[in-house]
N, C-alpha and C positions, 0 to 999 in steps of 0.2 A: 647324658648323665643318668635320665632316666631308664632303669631297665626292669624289665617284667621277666621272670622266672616260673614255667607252669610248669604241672605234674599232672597225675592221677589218669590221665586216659590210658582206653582200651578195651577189648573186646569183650562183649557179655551178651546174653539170651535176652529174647522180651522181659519184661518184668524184673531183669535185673539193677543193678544200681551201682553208681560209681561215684568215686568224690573229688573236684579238680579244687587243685590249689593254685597261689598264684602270690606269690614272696614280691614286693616291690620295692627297687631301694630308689634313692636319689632322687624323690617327690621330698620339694621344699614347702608346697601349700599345703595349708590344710584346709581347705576348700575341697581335696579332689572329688570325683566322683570314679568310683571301679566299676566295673562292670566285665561280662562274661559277653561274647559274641561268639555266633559259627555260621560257617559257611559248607554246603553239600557241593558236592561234583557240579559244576556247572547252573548252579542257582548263586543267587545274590548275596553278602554275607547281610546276617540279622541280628537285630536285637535278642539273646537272652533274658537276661535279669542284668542290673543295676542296682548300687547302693551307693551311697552317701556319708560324709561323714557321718553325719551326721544319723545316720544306718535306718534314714526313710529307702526302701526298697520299691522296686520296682519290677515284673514281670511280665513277660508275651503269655499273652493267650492260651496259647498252645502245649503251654510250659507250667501253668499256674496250678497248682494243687501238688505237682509233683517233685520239682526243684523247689530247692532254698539258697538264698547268695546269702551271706554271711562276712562279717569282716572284723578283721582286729588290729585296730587303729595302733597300737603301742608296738605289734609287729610288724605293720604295713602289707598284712595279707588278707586275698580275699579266699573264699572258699565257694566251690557250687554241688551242695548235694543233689546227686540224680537218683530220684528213683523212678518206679514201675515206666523203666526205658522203652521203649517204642522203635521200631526198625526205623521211623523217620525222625529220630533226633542224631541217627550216621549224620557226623559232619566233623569236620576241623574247627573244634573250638578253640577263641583267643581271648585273653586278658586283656582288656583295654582300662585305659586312664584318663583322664582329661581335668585341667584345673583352669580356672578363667587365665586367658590370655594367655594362652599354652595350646599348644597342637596336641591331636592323640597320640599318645604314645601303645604299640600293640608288642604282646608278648608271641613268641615265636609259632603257636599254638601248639595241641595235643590232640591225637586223633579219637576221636568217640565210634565204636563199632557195634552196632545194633542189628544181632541176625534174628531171623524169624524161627 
């Protein structure tokens, strides 16, 4: 019932910036948490950024200063502003969900392309 709906990837130069959305319908809790994940070529997938209904946010290291996750609870979407892109944020990003006593649910992801 649950389904995650993404956008906004694709290819841009270092320093560039992209914005992924992420439409969710048929989340009955309102508890959930959203968050943003990717995975590169043959590494592990990882945390992004996460947010909360309650829109306490959360950020990787690696990512802090330059993304922002964003959500609007009345639409059921989230957003992930990228900017000053780096050739190692190339990966397949996905829209995750999760709500107590629920399994994740992942959206189908969007490819992010960061040339040098």
């Amino acid at each position: 019932q649950v389904q995650l709906e993404e956008s906004g990837g694709g290819s841009v130069q270092t320093g560039g910036s992209l914005r992924l959305s992420c439409v969710a319908s048929g989340i009955m809790s309102d508890r959930h948490v959203m968050g943003w994940y990717r995975q590169a070529p043959g590494k592990e997938r990882e945390v992004v950024a996460t947010i909360t209904s309650g829109l306490t946010t959360y950020y990787a290291e690696s990512v802090k200063g330059r993304f922002t996750i964003s959500r609007d609870n009345t639409e059921n979407t989230v957003y992930l502003q990228m900017n000053s892109l780096k050739p190692e944020d190339t990966a397949v990003y996905y829209c995750n969900t999760k709500a107590p006593y629920t399994p994740n649910f992942w959206g189908q992801g969007t490819q992010v392309t960061v040339s040098s």
